[in-house]
C-alpha positions in Angstrom: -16.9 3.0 4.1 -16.8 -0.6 2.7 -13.5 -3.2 3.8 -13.2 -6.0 1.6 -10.3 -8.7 2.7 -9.9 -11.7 0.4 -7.0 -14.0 0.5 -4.6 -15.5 -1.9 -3.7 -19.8 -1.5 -5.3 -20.4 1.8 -7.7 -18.6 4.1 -7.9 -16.0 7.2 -9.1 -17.1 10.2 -12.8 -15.1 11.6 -10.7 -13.8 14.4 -7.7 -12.9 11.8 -10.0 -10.6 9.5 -11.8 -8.9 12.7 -8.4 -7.7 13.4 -7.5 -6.5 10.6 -11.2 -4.9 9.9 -10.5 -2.6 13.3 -6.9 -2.0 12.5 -7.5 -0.4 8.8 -10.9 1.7 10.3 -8.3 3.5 12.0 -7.0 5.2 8.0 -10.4 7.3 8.5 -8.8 9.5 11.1 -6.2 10.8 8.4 -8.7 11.3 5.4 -12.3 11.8 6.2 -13.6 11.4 2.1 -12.4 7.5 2.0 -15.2 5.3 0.3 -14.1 1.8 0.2 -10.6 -0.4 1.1 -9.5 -3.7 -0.2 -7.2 -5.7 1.5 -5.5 -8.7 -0.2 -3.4 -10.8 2.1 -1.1 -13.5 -0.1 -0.5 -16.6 2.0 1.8 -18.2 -0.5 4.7 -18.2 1.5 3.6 -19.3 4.9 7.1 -17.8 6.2 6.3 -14.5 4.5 2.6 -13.7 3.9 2.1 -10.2 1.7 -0.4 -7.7 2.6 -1.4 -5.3 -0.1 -4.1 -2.4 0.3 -5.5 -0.2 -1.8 -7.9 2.5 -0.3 -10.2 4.5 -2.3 -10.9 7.9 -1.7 -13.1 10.7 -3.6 -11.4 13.0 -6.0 -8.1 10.9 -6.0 -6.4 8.1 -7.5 -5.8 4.8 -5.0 -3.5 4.4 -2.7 -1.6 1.7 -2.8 0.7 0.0 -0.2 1.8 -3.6 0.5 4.5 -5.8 2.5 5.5 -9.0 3.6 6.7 -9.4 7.0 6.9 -13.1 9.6 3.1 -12.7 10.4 0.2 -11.3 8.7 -0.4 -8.6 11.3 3.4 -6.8 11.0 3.0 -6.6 7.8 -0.7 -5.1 7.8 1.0 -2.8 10.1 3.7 -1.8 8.1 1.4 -1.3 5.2 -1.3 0.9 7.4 1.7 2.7 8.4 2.6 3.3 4.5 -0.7 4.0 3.6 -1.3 6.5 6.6 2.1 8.6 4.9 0.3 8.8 1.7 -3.0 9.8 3.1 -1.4 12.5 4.9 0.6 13.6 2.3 -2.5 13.9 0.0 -4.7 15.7 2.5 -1.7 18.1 3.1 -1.2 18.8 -0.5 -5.2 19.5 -1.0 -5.4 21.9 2.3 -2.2 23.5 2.5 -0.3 24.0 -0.2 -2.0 27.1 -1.2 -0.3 30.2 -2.0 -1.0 33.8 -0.7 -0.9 36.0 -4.0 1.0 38.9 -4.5 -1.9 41.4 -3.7 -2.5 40.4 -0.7 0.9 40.5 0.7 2.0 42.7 3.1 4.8 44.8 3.0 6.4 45.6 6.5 7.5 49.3 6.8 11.2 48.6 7.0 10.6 46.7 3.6 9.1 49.3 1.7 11.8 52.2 2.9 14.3 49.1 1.3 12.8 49.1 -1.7 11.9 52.7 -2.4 16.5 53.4 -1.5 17.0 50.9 -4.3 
C-alpha cells in the first residue's frame, strides 16, 4: 500500500506526516484490497487547515473524504473516521448483500399447511 501526503501553501512538519502515516495505516483493518492513499492537507487557513483523502482500492471507484477542523490532526480524524464509513459500507455491500434464491428456501411445515388452506 503506498501513502502519499503533500501539502497545500506551506509545509508539514517530519513529526506531523509520521503521524498521519500511522493514523491512515489503520483504514487497512476495514478493507484488506486498498492499493494506494493520498492525503492532501490545505494549510491556507492557518485557523482551519483541510484534510482531504482519497483511498484507492481494487474493483472500486475512490473514496473520497475531507474536513477542516482547529488542527490538522482533528480534522485527519474526522476524515479517517468518514472514510472508515464508506469503506465499511463498500465491503458490506460486496460480502453481504447477497440474496438466497427462491429454490433454496425453506418452507417451514406450518407454512406449507398455510399455503396449501389458501
Amino acid at each position: 500500500m503506498q501513502v502519499t501526503i503533500s501539502a497545500r501553501h506551506g509545509q508539514l512538519g517530519t513529526d506531523t506526516q509520521q503521524r498521519i502515516t500511522e493514523k491512515v495505516d489503520k483504514l487497512r483493518r476495514f478493507f484488506e484490497r486498498i492499493t494506494s492513499i493520498h492525503i492532501t492537507v490545505d494549510l491556507e487557513h492557518t485557523d482551519q487547515p483541510a484534510v482531504e483523502i482519497r483511498v484507492s482500492a481494487e474493483h472500486s471507484d475512490d473514496f473520497v473524504g475531507h474536513d477542516s477542523a482547529n488542527t490538522v490532526l482533528t480534522a485527519l480524524d474526522r476524515v479517517i473516521h468518514k472514510v472508515e464509513n464508506q469503506l465499511r459500507k463498500h465491503k458490506e455491500k460486496i460480502t453481504g448483500h447477497r440474496a438466497t434464491g427462491h429454490k433454496h428456501l425453506d418452507m417451514a411445515p406450518d407454512e406449507e399447511s398455510a399455503s396449501d388452506d389458501s
